[in-house]
N, C-alpha and C positions, 0 to 999 in steps of 0.2 A: 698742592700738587696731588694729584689720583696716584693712589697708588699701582704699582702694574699688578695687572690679576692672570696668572697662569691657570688656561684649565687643568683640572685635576688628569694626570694619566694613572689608572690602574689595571689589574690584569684582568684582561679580558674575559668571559666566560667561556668553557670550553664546548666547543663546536662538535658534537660526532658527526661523523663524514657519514654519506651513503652512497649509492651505488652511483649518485648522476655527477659526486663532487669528484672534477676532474684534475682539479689546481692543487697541486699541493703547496704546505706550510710558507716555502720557501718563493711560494710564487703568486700569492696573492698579490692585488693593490695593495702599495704601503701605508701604513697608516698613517697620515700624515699629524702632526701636531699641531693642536689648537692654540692661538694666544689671541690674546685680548689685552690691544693698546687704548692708552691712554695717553693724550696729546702730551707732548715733552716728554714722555717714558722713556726709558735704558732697555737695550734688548735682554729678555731673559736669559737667565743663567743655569744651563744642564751642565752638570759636572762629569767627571769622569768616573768617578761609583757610578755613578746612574748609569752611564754604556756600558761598564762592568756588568754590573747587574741585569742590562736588557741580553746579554750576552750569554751569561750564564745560566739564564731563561730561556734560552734558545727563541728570544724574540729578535730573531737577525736584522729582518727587515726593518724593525722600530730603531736597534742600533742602529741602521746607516741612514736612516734618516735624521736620530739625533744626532748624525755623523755630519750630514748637510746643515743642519740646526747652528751646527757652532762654528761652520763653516760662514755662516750666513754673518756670523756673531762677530765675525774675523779673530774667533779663539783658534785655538788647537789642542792636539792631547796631548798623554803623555806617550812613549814609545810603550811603558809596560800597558798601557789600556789598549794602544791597537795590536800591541801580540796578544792581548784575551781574544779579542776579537776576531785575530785570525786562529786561534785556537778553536775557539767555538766553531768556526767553520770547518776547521779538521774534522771534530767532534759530530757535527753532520753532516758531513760528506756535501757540504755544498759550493761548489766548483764556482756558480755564478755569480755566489756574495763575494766570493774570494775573489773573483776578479774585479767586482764593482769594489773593495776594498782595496785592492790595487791603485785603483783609479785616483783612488782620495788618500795612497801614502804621504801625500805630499801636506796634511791635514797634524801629521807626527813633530811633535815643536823641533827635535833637531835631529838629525842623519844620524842613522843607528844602525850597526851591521846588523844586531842581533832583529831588528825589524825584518830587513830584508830576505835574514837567516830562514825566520821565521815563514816569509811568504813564497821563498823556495820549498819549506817543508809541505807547506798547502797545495800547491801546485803538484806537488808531489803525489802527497798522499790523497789527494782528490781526483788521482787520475790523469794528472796531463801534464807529462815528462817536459812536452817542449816548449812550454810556459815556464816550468819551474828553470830546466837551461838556462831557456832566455835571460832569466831575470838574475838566475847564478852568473853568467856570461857578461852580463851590464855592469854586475858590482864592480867598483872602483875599489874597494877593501874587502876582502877576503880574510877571515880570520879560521881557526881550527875548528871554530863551531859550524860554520858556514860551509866549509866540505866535511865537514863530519854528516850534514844534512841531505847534501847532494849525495856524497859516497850512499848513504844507509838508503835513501831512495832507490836507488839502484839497484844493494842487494837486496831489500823488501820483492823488487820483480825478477832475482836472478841475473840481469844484466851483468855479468860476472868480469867480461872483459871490459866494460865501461868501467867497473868499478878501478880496475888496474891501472885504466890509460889516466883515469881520475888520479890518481896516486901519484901518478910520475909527475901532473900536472901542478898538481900540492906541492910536492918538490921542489918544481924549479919555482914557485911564490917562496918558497924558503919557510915553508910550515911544514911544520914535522907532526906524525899522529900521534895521538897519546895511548894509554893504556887502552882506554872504551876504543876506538879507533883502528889500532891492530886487528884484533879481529875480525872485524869488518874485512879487512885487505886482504890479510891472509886468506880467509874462507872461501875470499871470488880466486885467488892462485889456486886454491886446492879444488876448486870443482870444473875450474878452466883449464886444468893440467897444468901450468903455468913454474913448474918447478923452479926455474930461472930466479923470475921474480921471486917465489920463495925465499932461496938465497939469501939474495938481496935482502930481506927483510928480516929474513933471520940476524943479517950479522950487524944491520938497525938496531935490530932489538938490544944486541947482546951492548952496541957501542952505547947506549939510550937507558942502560942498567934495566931494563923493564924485564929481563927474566927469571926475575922475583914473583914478578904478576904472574900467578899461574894460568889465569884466561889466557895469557898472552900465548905463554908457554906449551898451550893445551894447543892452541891454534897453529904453532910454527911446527908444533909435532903432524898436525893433519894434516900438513900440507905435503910432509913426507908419505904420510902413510897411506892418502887417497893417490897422490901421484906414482906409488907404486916404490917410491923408494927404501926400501925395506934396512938395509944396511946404515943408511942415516938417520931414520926415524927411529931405531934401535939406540944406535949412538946418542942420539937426542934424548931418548926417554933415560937411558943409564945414568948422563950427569944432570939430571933434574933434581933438583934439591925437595921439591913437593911434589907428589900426586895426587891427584884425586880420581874418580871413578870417570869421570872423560878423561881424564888422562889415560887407563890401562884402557878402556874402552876403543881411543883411537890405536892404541896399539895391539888389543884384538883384531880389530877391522885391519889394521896394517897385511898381518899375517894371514887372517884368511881370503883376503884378495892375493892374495899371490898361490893360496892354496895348500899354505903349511899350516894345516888345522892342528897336528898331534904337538907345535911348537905352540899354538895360540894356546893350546890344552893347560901345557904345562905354565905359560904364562897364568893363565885363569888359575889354576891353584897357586901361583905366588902372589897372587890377590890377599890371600887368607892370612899370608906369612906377613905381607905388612898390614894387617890389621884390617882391609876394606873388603868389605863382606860384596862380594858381586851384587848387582842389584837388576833387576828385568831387563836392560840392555845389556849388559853382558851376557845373560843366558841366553839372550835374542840372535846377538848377534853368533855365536857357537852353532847355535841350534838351527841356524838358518844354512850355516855355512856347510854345513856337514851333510847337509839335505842335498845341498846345492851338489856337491862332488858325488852324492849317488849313494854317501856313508847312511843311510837312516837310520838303520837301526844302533848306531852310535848317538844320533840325534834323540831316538824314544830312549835310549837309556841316561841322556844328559836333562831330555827331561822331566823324568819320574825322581833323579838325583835334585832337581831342580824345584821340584815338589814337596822333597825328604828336606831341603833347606829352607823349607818355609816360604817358598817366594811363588807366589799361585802365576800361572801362565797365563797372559794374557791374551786377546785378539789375535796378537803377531805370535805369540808362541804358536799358537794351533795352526793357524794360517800356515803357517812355515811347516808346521809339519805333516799338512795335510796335503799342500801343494807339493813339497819334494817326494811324499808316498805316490802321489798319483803320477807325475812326470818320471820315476821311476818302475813303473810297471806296477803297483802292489796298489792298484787302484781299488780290490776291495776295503783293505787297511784300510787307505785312507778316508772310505766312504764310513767305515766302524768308528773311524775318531774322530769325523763330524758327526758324528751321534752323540760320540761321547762327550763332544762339547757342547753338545745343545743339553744336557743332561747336567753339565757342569754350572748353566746360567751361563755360558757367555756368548753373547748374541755376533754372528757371524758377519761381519764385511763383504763388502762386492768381490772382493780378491778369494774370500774363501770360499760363497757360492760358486764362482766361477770356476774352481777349481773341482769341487765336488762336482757340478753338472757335467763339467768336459770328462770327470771321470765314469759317470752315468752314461755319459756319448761312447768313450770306448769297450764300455763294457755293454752298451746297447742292453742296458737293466731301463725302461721305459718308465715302471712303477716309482720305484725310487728316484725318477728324474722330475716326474711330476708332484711328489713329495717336496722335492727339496725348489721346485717352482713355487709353489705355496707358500712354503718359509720367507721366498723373495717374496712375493707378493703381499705378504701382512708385515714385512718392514718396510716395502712400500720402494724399493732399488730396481724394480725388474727396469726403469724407465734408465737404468745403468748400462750405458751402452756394452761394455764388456758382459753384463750380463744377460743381456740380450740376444748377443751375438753369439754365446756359450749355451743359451736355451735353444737357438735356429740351430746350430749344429746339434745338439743333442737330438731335437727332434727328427732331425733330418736323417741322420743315423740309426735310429728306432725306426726309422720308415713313416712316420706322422709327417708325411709334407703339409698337409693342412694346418694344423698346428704352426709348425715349424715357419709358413706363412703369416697365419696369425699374428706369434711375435714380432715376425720383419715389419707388419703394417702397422703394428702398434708403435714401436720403435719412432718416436721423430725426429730426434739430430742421428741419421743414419751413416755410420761414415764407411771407408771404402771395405771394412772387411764386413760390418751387419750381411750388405749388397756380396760380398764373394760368397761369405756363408750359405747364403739362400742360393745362390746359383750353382756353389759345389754341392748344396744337399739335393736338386736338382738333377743335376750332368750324374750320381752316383747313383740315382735312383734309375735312369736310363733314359730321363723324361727331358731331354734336349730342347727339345724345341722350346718348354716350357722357360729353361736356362735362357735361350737366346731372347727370349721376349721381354725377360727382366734384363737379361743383359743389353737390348736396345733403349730402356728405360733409363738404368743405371746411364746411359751415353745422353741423354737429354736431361738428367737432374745434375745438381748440384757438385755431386760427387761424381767424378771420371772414372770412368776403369783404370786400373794399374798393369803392373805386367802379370799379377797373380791371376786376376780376371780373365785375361787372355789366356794366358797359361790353362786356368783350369777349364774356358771352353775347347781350347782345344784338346785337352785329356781325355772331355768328357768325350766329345766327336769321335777319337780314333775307338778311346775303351767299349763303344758302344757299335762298333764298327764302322764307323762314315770317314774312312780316312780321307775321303775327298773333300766334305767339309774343312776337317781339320787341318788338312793342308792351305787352305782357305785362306783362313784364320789365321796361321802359321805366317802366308806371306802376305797378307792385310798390315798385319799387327804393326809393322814400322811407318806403312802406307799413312793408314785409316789412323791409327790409334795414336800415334806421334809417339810411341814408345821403342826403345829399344829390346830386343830380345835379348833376353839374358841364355843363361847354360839351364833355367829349368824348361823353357820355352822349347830347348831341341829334344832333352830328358823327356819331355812328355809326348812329344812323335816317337823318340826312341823305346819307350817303354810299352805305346802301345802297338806299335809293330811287332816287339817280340811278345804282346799277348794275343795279337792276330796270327799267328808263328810265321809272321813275314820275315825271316831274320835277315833276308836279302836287304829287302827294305831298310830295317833299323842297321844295317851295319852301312846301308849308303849312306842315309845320316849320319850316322857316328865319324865317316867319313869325312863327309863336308860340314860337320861340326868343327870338324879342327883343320878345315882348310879355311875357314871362314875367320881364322885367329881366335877361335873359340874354346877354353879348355876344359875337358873331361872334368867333372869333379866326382864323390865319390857313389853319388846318385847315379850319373849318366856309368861308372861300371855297374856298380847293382843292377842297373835296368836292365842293360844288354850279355851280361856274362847266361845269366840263367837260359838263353838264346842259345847258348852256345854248346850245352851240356847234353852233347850228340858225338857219336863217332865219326860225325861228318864235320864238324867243324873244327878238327884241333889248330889248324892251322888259323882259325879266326880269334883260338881263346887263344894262343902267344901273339897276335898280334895286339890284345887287349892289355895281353901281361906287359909287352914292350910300350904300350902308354902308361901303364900302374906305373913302371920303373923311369920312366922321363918326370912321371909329375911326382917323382916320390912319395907315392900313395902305397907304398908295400905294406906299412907299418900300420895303415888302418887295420884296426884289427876286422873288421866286418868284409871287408874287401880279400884280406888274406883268407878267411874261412869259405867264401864266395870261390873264391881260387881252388882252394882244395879241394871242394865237390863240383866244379866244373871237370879240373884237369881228370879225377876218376871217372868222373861218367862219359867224359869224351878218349878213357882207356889208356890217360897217363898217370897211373896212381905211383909210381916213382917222382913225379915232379910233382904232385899231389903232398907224397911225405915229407920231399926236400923244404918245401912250404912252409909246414907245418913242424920243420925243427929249426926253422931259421925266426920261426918269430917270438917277441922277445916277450911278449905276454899272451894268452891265450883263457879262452873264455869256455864253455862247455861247449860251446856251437862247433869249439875249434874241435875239442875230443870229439863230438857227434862226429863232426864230418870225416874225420880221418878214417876213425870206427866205421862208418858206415861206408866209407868207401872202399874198404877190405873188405868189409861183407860184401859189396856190390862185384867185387873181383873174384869171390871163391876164398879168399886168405884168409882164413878162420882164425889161422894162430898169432897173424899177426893181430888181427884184432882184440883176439883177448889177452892177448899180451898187453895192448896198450889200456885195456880197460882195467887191468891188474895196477898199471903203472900209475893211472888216473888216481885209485882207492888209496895209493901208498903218500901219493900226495895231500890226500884231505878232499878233491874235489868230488860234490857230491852229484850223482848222475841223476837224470832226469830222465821222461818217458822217452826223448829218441833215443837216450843211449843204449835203455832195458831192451826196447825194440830190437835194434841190434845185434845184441849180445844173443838173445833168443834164438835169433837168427841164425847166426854164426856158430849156436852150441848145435842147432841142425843141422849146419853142414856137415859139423865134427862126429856127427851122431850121438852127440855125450845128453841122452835123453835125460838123466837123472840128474844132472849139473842146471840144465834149463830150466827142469820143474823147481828146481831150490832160488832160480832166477827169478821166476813170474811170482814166488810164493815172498820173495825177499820184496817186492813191489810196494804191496800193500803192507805186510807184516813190519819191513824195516823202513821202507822211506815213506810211509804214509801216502803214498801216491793211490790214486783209485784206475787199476786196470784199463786201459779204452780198446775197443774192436780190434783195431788193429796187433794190437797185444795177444789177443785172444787167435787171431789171425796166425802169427807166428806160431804159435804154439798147436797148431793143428801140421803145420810146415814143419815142425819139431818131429812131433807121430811119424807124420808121413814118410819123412826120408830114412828112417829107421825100420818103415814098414809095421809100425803098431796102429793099425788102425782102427782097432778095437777097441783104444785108448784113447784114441781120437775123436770115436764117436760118443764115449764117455762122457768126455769131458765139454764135447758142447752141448750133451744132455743136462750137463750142469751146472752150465753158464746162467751168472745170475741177468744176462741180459740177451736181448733175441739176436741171434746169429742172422750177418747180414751178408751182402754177395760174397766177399771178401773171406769169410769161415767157410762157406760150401762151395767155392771155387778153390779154397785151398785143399777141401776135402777130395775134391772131384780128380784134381791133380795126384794127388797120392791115389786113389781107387785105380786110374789111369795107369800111373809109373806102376802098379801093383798089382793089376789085371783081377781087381774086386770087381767083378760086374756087378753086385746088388748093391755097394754101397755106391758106384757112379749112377747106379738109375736114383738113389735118393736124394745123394748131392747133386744131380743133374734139374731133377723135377722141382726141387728148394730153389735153386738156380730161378728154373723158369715161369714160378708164381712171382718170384720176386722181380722177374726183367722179362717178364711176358713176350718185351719187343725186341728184342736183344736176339741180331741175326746168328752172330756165335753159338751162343748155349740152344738155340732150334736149332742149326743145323746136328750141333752135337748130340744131343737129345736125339736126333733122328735115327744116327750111327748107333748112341747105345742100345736104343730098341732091335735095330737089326740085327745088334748083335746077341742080343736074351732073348730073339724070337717075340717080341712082342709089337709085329707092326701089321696089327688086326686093323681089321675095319673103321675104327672106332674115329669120330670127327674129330678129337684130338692128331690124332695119329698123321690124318690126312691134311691137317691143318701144317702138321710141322713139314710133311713132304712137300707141300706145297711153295712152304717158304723155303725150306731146302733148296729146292729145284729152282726157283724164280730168283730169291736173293742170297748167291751164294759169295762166300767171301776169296774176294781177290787180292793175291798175293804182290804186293809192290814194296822193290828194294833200292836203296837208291845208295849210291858209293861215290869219293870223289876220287879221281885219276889226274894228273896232270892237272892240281887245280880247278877244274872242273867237277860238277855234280851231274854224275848220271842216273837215269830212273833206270828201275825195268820191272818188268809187269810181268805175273806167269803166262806163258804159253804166248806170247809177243813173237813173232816172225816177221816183223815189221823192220826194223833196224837192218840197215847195211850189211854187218856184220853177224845179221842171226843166223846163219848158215852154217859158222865159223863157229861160232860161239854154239849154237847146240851139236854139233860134232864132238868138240871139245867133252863136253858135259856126257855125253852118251861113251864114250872112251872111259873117261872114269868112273863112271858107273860101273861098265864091266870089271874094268879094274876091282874097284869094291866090292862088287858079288853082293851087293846087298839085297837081303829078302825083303821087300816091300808089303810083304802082307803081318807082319809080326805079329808071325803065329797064329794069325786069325782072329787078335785084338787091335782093330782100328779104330783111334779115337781122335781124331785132327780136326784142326778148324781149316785145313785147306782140303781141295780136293788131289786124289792122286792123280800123278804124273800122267799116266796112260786116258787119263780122261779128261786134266782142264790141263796138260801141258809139261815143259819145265818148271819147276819153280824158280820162281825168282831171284833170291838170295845163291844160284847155283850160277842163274847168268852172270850175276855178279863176280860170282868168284873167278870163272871164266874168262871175264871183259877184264879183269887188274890181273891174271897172269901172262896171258891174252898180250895185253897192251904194255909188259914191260917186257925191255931188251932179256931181262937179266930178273928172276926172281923177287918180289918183291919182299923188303923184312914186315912187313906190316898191310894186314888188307883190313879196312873197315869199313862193314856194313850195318846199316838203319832199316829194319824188317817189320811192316806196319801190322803184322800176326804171327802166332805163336808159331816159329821152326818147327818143319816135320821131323819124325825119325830119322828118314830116309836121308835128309838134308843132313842134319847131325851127325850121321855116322859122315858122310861125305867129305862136312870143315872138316871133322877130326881125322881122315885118311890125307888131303890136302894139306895138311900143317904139318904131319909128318912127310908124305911124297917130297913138296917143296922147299920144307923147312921155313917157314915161314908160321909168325903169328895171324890169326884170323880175329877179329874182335865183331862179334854181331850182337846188335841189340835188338830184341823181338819186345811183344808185348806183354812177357812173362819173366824173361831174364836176362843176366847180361854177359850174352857166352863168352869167355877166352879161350881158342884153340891154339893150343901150341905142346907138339911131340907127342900127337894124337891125343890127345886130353883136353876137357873140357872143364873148364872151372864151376859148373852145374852140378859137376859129377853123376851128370845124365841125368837129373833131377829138375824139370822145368814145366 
């Protein structure tokens, strides 16, 4: 008899691939086995090493063919050879031997769960959940290994609530999970919120003895202390017999998810006390947390402590504290400590570029934006969507919309904010149309507009003034876009109406905002209160107040500071302070505003009073509040307390002076009449005096009857605002009045615009709910007959000399030439039009009140006894018992 001759199989030699080989490893033709019979032969015999071995070779294909080989042979294997097999297929990630291996389980000599086990794991871990189901779902035996496999599947993808209802299912089979198992379960309850099941599982554990096993232990603790339960996660961790460093670690993260960081503190040092030295998740988790609540620099001191313990800061160390410097304002800092981390060797993540850029974006520093674009581009991330999106905003913010484009086109899985970014750096720029074009793009790719989308074209439309666009838009969006409009979508008609000063407008929205069931949040007050911060709307800012108090928004602290300098500037600085000592914490915006709303009224003492009160507390002032105080020491005349103010700026708070500053302190000189001092000292300003310093000068020259220094502050004035109808016509009057209105084409230049564009007086006052205008020298009204009698009556009354003394210096014309003034008709039409005395008259004056006018309120506040509140373009008069809160200083 012949013997049988098997040909030889060895390994192949190996193939390098090139550009044209399409087929991979797994998908070539099989290689099929060669034999060589001989008549009366026995079929050959391939063993199970041998499939082992093709297996472990990652020669898949040749296993299932010698898989058919011994099928052909009427052999079979053993169970542990076809779990190498589908191991190996784990091992390459290949899904389609796994399933032709499927095919031929029935090739396994007897029914074996742990087979089955196995080909749930592959199914699994190859990507395709509802094969592996299926095939968990078919078993007739079920053992603890076999949803140990299903379960870990599961949480390998997060499927966190599968992983639970899987649990309950285990259950009722009457399979209980073991040590390795528990945490599995527990992790999907704690990141499912699931505290319930927690429970339950806890008091498993405890009946199951397994809370010896500190894995276990560590896990029932997490599931307290991610689901927020603070009080039992405590309880849990005190009678634990072991800790380890996930142990204190979940009970760090406990406590500062709830945001008692100075308890996590004191926990982190009883670290020490039982012997476990914190290790980079502990100082992570502290260091993140403290960032997060706005503490930073409790954060840079935990981690320079963190440094001193040997334990170097990693990626997340910096990260964290570069992202909480920048999301808290001190986005220089944090652009210093990405320096210092590229300087330390540790190369930066997409999280920390993106943080650095947006802080590039608010700081609109362009150089350093394109610096730290760079850095992305030689680790090779910029194709990071987030940091993409962080580059298009930064650009867009520098004003580089080409650029800023650039990145959008490079960008290719774009998703909905890349497309918002580009179209809000767009709508900010003013270039609309551009917006809408990407924005009809964005509506044919892939990714949809959102409600932000909408929202931000309509922003852009009103802020740019096309309110009729944006109303468009406004009522498309539910239409066209199948979206609902949210409260930013009214917020942002509302916001730009009161930057168009429609305040009509934005308060009929605000209106049918909340008739639509829609509620104010604390965006839609901030929009519309600064609307309101006029002596014509008090009655709009309490109807604003009585929505603050229905949605219990008093206690916002930004809303309450918002309040306080409304209520003063619309002339209730009494409900202004009640405000402002009813809330329960307060920030320097709050002191600014108080303070400056005493100044705004004339009350000098109260304000330094309260600025006295601020220092005793520790709170350290800032430029509005120096501003202020400067201010306020002006009205008081305390000239020599203010120069120790502006000198205390620089000297004690490190602060560097701005215009404005310097501004005040020329209003210091002046109201004391030292103008000599005044001209001093912007001789010696280390920076050039702009309108603002010689319109403050011009005013005291004026109040002071300096004719030489108003021709200089006058002429300073008019190099610097050439077209500025005010300061020509003034300019006009000071020459007529020093004689110097020669021939010269300057001269005739200014008469001319004098004469042609002269400024007209409009006042406008509410009466019964109503806003009425009036215009100087208007005879047009019903009642102007009535109303300039009136006015002419009390004039003689006053006896007032309208020529003072032959220094004329007004931006209106007199009386006898362009008419009444305006702000008189006013006063007329509110005494006028009440039965009975009014206690309160307020008017809104679009230029600087005459003399003549002045003495006038202050004769009428005494006559009628009644308050007068007028705001001009210079100040904010109170008359009341002849006195003005200017103290005729304006």
């Amino acid at each position: 008899m012949e013997n049988l001759m098997i040909t030889c199989i060895s390994k192949p030699p190996v193939i390098i691939p090139t550009k044209h080989d399409n087929l991979s490893e797994f998908s070539q033709p099989q290689t099929k086995l060669s034999f060589t019979y001989t008549k009366n032969n026995k079929n050959p015999k391939i063993t199970d090493n041998h499939v082992k071995y093709l297996a472990r070779s990652g020669r898949l294909a040749e296993a299932v063919a010698a898989l058919d080989s011994i099928a052909l042979s009427g052999s079979q294997v053993r169970p542990n050879t076809f779990i190498s097999l589908l191991q190996a297929c784990i091992d390459f990630g290949s899904l389609d031997l796994g399933r032709k291996l499927h095919a031929r389980i029935h090739l396994v000599k007897e029914s074996d769960p742990f087979v089955e086990t196995k080909l749930v794991s592959t199914y699994a871990k190859c990507g395709s959940f509802a094969d592996a189901r299926k095939v968990f779902d078919e078993m007739s035996q079920k053992n603890l290994y076999t949803w140990s496999a299903m379960i870990g599947a599961y949480s390998r993808v997060s499927r966190w609530k599968e992983v639970v209802e899987l649990f309950f299912l285990m259950m009722e089979d009457g399979v209980l999970p073991d040590e390795f198992l528990f945490p599995r379960i527990l992790q999907a309850c704690a990141n499912c919120g699931d505290v319930r099941t927690g429970r339950l599982l806890h008091s498993l554990v405890i009946r199951l003895g397994m809370v010896c096993y500190t894995r276990v232990s560590n896990s029932v603790l997490a599931v307290y202390a991610k689901c927020g339960k603070l009080r039992s996660a405590r309880r849990f961790f005190d009678y634990m017999n072991e800790r380890d460093r996930v142990t204190w670690n979940s009970m760090l993260l406990a406590y500062c998810q709830k945001g008692e960081n100075d308890e996590a503190y004191k926990l982190f040092n009883g670290m020490w006390g039982e012997g476990i030295e914190p290790c980079i998740v502990s100082w992570n988790i502290l260091i993140n947390s403290y960032n997060q609540l706005g503490r930073c620099d409790v954060a840079l001191g935990l981690m320079k402590e963190m440094e001193s313990s040997r334990v170097s800061p990693d990626v997340f160390t910096w990260t964290s504290m570069i992202s909480g410097l920048a999301q808290n304002g001190r986005r220089w800092q944090a652009l210093f400590l990405f320096k210092e981390m590229l300087l330390a060797g540790i190369k930066p993540n997409g999280v920390t570029i993106t943080s650095a850029v947006s802080a590039c974006a608010s700081l609109k520093v362009l150089k350093l934006g394109l610096e730290i674009h760079s850095i992305a581009l030689r680790m090779g991330i910029t194709d990071n969507v987030l940091v993409g999106n962080s580059l298009i905003d930064m650009y867009a913010k520098c004003g580089e919309l080409e650029a800023a484009r650039q990145v959008f086109d490079m960008i290719e899985e774009k998703d909905v904010y890349t497309w918002n970014s580009m179209i809000a750096g767009y709508c900010q720029a003013g270039y609309c149309g551009k917006a809408y074009e990407l924005f009809i793009k964005m509506q044919e790719s892939d990714v949809k507009p959102n409600v932000i989308t909408w929202n931000t074209m309509i922003s852009g439309y009103i802020q740019n003034g096309d309110e009729d666009r944006a109303m468009d838009l406004f009522q498309r969006i539910e239409q066209d876009g199948k979206i609902r409009r949210n409260t930013a979508s009214w917020n942002a008609l509302i916001a730009g109406y009161v930057q168009l000063g429609a305040i009509d407008k934005a308060f009929g929205v605000f209106r049918q905002m909340q008739s639509c069931s829609i509620s104010p949040n604390s965006v839609t007050i901030l929009s519309i209160l600064p609307g309101c911060a006029n002596l014509i709307a008090t009655k709009k800012v309490k109807e604003i107040h009585g929505c603050i108090l229905r949605r219990d928004l008093e206690f916002v602290i930004s809303i309450s500071n918002s309040l306080i300098d409304t209520y003063a500037k619309s002339g209730n600085i009494l409900y202004s302070r009640n405000i402002f000592d009813g809330m329960p914490t307060r920030d320097i915006i709050s002191w600014n505003s108080i303070i400056g709303g005493y100044v705004l009224h004339g009350c000098f003492d109260a304000a330094l009073d309260l600025f006295d009160q601020m220092r005793k507390l520790g709170i350290k002032p800032n430029r509005g509040t120096f501003l202020s105080i400067i201010l306020a020491r002006g009205i008081a005349k305390m000239v020599d307390e203010g120069k120790q103010i502006f000198s205390s700026i620089s000297d004690n708070y490190e602060i560097i002076p701005a215009i404005e500053h310097y501004s005040a302190m020329i209003d210091l000189y002046g109201r004391s009449g030292r103008l000599g001092e005044a001209m001093e000292f912007i001789e010696d300003m280390p920076i050039e005096p702009d309108s603002s310093v010689w319109t403050s000068l011009l005013t005291a020259s004026r109040i002071h009857k300096d004719i030489a220094l108003a021709v200089l502050a006058g002429e300073r004035l008019l190099d610097l605002e050439p077209g500025n109808i005010v300061i020509n016509q003034l300019m006009y009057q000071i020459y007529s009045l020093c004689g110097k209105l020669d021939d010269s084409s300057k001269v005739r230049k200014l008469e001319k615009e004098s004469t042609l564009r002269r400024s007209l007086g409009h006042s406008w006052i509410e009466v019964r709910n109503t806003v009425h205008a009036f215009v100087t020298g208007d005879q047009s009204k019903p009642s102007s007959n009535l109303l300039h009698s009136w006015v002419q009556n009390i004039t003689r009354e006053v006896n007032i000399d309208d020529h003072h003394g032959g220094f004329f210096i007004e931006e209106e014309e007199k009386e006898e030439i362009g008419g009444i003034h305006s702000e008189k008709l006013a006063i007329a039409f509110a005494l006028i039009s009440s039965p009975s005395s009014p206690q309160s008259i307020r008017i809104v004056k679009n230029i600087r009140m005459c003399r003549n006018c002045h003495l006038t309120a202050k004769y009428v506040s005494l006559r009628f006894g009644c308050e007068i509140y007028l705001s001009d373009t210079k100040f904010f008069h109170h008359f009341k018992n002849g006195r003005c809160s200017c103290g005729d200083y304006w």
